[in-house]
matplotlib code that plots the C-alpha trace (Angstrom):
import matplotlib.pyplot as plt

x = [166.2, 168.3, 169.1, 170.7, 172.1, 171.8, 172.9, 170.3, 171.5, 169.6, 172.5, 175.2, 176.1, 176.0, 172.0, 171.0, 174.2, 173.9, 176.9, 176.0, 174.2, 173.8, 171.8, 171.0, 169.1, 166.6, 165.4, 161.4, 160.5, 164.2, 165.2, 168.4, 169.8, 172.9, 174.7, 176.0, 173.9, 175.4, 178.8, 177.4, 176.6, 179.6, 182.1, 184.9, 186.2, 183.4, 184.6, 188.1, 186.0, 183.0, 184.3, 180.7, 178.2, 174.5, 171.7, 171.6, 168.8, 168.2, 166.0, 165.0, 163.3, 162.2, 163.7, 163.6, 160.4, 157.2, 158.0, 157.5, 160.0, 159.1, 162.1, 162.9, 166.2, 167.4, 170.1, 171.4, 172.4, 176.1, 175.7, 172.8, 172.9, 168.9, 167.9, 165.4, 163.5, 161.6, 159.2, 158.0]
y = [114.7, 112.1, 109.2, 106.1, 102.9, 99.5, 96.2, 93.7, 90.5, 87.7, 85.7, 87.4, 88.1, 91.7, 91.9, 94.7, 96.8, 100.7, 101.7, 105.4, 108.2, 111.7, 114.6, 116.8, 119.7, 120.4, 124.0, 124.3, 122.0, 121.6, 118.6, 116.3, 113.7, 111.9, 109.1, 107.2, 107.6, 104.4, 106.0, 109.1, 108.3, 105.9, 108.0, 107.8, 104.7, 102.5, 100.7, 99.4, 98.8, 96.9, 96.0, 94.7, 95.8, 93.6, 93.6, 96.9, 98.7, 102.5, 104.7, 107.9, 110.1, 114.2, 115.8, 118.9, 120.1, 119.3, 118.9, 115.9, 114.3, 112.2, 108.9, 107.1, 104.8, 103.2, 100.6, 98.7, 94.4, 94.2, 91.0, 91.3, 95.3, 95.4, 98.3, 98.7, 101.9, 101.9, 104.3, 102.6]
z = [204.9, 206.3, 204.1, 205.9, 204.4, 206.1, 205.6, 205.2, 203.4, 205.9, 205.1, 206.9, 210.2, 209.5, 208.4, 210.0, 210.4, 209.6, 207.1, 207.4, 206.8, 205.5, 206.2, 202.9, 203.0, 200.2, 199.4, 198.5, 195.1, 194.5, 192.2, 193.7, 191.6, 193.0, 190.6, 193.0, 196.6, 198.6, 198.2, 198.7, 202.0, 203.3, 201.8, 199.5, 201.0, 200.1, 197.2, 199.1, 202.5, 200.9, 197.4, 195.7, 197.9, 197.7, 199.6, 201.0, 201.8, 201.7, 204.6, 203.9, 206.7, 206.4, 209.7, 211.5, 209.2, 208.1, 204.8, 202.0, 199.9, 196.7, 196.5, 193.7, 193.0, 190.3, 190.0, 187.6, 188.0, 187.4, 185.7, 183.6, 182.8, 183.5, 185.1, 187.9, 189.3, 192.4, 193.7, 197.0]

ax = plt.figure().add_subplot(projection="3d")
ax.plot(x, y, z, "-o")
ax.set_aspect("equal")
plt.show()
């Protein structure tokens, strides 16, 4: 599976912009959790290079298989503490 992070506040200048991506390879029915996935994928240097990151959006695509993936994220408003989970 690749998973790839874009920018895509229609506000800026850099809507649109990849930040990066990561392959992962899942075994057969195996369960991945990862805390923090943006990071994940732009690295360790993701907090000094893009500080309070917003309005990114997250692409996930199954390669080099036939194989299905279920996705869901969760992520939580800095400002309000609310929770959301999506499954789309």
């Amino acid at each position: 599976m690749r998973v790839s992070v874009y920018y895509s506040d229609p506000q800026s200048l850099a809507a649109g912009a990849k930040l990066g991506s990561k392959e992962i390879t899942l075994e057969p029915n195996q369960f991945l959790s990862e805390s923090n996935l943006v990071q994940a994928v732009i690295g360790p240097d993701r907090q000094t290079k893009f500080r309070d990151l917003t309005g990114v959006q997250v692409q996930f695509d199954v390669i080099g298989s036939t194989g299905a993936v279920l996705v869901y994220t969760s992520s939580v408003d800095n400002g309000t503490g609310d929770s959301i989970l999506r499954t789309e």
